[in-house]
C-alpha positions as CSV (number, residue, x, y, z in Angstrom):
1,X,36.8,-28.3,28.1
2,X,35.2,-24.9,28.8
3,X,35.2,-24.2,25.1
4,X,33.6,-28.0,24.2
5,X,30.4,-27.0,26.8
6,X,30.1,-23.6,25.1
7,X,30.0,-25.3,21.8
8,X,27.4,-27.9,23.2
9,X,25.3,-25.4,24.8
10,X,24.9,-23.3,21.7
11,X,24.3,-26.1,19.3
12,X,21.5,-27.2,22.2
13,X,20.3,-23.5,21.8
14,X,19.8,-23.8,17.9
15,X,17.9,-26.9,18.3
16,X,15.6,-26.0,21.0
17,X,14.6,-23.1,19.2
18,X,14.9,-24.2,16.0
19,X,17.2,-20.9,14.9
20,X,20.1,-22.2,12.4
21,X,23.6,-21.8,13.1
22,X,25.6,-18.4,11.9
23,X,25.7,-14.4,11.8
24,X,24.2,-13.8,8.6
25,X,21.0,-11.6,8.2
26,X,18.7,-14.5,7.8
27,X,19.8,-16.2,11.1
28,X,19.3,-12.8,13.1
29,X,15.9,-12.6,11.6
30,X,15.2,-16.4,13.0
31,X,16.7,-15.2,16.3
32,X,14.2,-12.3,16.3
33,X,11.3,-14.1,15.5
34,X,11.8,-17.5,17.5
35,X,14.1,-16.0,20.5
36,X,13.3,-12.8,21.1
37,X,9.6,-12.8,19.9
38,X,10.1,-9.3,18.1
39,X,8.4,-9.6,14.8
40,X,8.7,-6.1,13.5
41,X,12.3,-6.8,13.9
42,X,12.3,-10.3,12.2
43,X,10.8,-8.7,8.9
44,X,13.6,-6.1,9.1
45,X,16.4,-8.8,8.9
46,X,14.1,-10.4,6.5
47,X,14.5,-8.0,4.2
48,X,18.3,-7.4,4.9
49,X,18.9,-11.2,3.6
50,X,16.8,-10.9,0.7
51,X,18.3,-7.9,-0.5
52,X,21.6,-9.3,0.6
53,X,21.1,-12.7,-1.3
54,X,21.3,-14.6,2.6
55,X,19.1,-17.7,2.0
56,X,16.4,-16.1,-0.2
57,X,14.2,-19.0,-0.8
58,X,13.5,-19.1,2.9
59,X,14.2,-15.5,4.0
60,X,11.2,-14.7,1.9
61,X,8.8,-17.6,2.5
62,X,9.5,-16.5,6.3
63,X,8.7,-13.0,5.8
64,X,5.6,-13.6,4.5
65,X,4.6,-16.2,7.5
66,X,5.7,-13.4,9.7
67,X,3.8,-10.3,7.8
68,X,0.3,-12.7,7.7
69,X,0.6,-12.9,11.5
70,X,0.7,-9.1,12.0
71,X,-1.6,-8.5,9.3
72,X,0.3,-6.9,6.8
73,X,-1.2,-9.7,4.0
74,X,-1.2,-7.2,1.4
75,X,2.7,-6.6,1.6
76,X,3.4,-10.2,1.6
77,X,1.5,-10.8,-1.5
78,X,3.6,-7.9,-3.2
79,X,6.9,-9.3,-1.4
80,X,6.0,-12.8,-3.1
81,X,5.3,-10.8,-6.5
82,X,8.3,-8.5,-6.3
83,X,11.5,-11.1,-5.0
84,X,10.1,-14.7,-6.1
85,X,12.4,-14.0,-9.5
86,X,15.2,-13.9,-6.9
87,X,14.3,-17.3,-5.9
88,X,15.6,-20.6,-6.7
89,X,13.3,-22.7,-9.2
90,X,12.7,-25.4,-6.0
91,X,10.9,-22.7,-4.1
92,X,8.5,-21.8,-7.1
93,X,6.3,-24.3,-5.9
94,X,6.0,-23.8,-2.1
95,X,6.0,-19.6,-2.8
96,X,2.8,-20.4,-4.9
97,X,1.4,-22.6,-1.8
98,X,2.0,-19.7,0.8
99,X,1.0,-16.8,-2.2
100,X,-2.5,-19.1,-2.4
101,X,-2.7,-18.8,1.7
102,X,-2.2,-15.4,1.5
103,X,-5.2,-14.6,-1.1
104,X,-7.7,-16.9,0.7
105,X,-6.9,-14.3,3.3
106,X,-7.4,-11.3,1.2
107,X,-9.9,-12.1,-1.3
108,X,-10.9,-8.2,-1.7
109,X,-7.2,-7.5,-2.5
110,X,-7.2,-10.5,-5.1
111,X,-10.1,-9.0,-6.5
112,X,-8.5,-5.5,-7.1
113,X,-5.4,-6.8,-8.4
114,X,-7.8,-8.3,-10.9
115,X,-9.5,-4.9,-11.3
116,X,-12.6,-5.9,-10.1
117,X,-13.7,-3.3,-7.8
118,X,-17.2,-3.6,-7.8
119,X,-16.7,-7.4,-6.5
120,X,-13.3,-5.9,-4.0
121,X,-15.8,-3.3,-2.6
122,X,-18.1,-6.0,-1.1
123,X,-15.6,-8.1,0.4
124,X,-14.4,-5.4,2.5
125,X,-17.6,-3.8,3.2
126,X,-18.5,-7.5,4.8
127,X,-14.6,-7.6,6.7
128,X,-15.5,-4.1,8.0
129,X,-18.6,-5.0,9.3
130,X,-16.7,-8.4,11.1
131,X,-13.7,-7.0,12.0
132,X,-12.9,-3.2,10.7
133,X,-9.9,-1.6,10.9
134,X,-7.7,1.4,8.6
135,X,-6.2,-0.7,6.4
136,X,-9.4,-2.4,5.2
137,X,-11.0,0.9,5.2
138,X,-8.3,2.3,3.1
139,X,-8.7,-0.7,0.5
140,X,-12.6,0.4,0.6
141,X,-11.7,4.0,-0.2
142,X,-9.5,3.1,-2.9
143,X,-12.5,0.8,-4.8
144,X,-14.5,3.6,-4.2
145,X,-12.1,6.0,-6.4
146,X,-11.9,3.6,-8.8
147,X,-15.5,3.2,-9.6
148,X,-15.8,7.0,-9.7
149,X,-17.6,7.8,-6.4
150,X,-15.9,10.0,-5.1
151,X,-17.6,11.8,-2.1
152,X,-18.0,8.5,-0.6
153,X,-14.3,7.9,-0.9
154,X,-13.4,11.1,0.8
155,X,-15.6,10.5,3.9
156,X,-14.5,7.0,4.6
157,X,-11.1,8.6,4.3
158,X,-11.9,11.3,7.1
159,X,-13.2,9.2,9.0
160,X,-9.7,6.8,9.0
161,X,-7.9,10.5,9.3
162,X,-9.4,11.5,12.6
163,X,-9.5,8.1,13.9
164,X,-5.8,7.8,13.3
165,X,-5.1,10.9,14.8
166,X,-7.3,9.9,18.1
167,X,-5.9,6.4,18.6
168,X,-3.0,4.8,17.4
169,X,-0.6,7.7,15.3
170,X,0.0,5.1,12.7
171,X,2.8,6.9,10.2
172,X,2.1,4.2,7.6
173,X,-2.3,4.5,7.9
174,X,-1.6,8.7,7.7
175,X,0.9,7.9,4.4
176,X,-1.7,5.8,2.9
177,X,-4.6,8.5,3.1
178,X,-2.9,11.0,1.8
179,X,-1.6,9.2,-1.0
180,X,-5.4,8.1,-1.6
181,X,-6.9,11.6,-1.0
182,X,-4.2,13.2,-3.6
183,X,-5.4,10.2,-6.1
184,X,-8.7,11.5,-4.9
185,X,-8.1,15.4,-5.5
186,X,-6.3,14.3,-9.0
187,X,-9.6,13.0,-10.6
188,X,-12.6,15.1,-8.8
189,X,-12.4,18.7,-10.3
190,X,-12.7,21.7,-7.3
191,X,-16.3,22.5,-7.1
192,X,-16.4,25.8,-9.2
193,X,-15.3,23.1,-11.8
194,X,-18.2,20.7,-11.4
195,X,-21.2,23.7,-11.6
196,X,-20.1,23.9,-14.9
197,X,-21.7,21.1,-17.0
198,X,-20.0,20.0,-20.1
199,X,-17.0,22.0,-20.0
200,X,-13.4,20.5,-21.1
201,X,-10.8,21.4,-19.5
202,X,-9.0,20.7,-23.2
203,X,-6.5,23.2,-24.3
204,X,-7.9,24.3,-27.6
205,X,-11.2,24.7,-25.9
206,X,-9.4,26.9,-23.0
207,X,-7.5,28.9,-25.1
208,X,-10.1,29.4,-27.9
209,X,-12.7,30.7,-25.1
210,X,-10.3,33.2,-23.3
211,X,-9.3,34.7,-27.1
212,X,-12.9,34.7,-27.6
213,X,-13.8,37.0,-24.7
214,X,-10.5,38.8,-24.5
215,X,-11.4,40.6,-28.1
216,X,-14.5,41.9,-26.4
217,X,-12.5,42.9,-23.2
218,X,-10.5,46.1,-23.3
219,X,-7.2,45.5,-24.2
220,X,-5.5,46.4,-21.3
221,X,-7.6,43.7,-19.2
222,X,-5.8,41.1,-17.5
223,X,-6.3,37.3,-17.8
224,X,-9.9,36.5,-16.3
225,X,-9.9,34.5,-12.9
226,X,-12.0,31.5,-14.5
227,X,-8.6,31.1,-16.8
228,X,-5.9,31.0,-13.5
229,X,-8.3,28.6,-11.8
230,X,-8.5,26.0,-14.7
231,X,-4.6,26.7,-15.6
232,X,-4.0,25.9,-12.0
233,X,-6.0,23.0,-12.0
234,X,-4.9,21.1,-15.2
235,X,-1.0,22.0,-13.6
236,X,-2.3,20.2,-10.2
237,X,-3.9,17.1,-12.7
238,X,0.1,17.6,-14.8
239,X,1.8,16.6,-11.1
């Protein structure tokens, strides 16, 4: 008798809360998200079902309800991108329904993934201005570097750094800037670099130049400073 109320009770409990019945990784991410209201936690047991084949179609679509509401848009678009091969041919057509909600959302990011960073620049110049935050300013930065202008780049990107460091301590904000400031260092030479108008950093041209001045030099000179700096430099670019 005991055991029949237990069983009531908990099938009561599913339907209330509208979690399915089970132990598998997509019913603990439910739980998470419905029960315990722990969202962070949800995408984690999210991911665990997707990867572990538990209910895919709706592990996935749930994931990227869940992501939207904490703002992580971008990642739900790439989730959609990445796993909806993993998906049965029914879902095709709702994942394209929650992928369109998802870019409505995020035009600038539609925009870059269209490489259109002119057009992704103003969109988040206009989100900043209504509602900035790190990300955003990241996705700025990053259209920035891609159109070549670099100092502006690298002081939107100081500003997110010392922000970071003052407010929140956000690992994945600080990972994100420094992958964009080594993108950045990659493609804007040092400054002794840029004084020097029209010079190639090709090796022919490198080579050719140091042979030309080391059969003026005495011979016992050593390799000329310029020549380490732009050897170091083209190994930084190499990496």
């Amino acid at each position: 008798m005991e055991m029949m109320k237990n069983k009531e009770n908990k099938e009561l409990f599913h339907v209330v809360h509208k979690v399915p019945s089970g132990d598998g990784p997509y019913v603990r991410a439910k739980h998470a998200q419905l029960v315990e209201k722990e969202p962070e936690t949800a995408i984690v047991w999210f991911w665990k079902a997707i990867n572990g084949g538990d209910r895919v179609d709706s592990a996935l679509k749930d994931m990227c309800v869940v992501m939207k509401q904490l703002h992580r848009t971008e990642e739900a678009i790439e989730a959609i991108y990445s796993f909806r091969s993993l998906c049965s041919q029914q879902a095709q057509e709702s994942l394209d329904n929650v992928l369109l909600d998802l870019l409505k959302g995020n035009l600038g990011w539609a925009y870059m993934q269209k490489g259109d960073f002119m057009a992704a620049e103003v969109i988040y110049k206009k989100a900043q201005m209504i509602d900035a935050d790190s990300n955003k300013a990241c996705n700025l930065a990053h259209c920035l570097i891609k159109q070549a202008r670099y100092d502006e780049a690298r002081n939107i990107l100081e500003d997110v750094w010392r922000a970071n460091y003052a407010g929140s301590d956000d690992p994945k904000t600080k990972n994100r800037v420094e992958e964009l400031v080594l993108e950045l260092d990659s493609r804007q030479p040092p400054p002794f670099l840029q004084n020097l108008p029209g010079l190639n950093l090709d090796d022919d041209f490198v080579n050719g130049l140091e042979q030309l001045i080391n059969a003026w030099a005495p011979s016992k000179s050593r390799r000329l400073p310029i020549f380490e700096e732009i050897s170091t430099f083209k190994n930084q670019l190499a990496c």
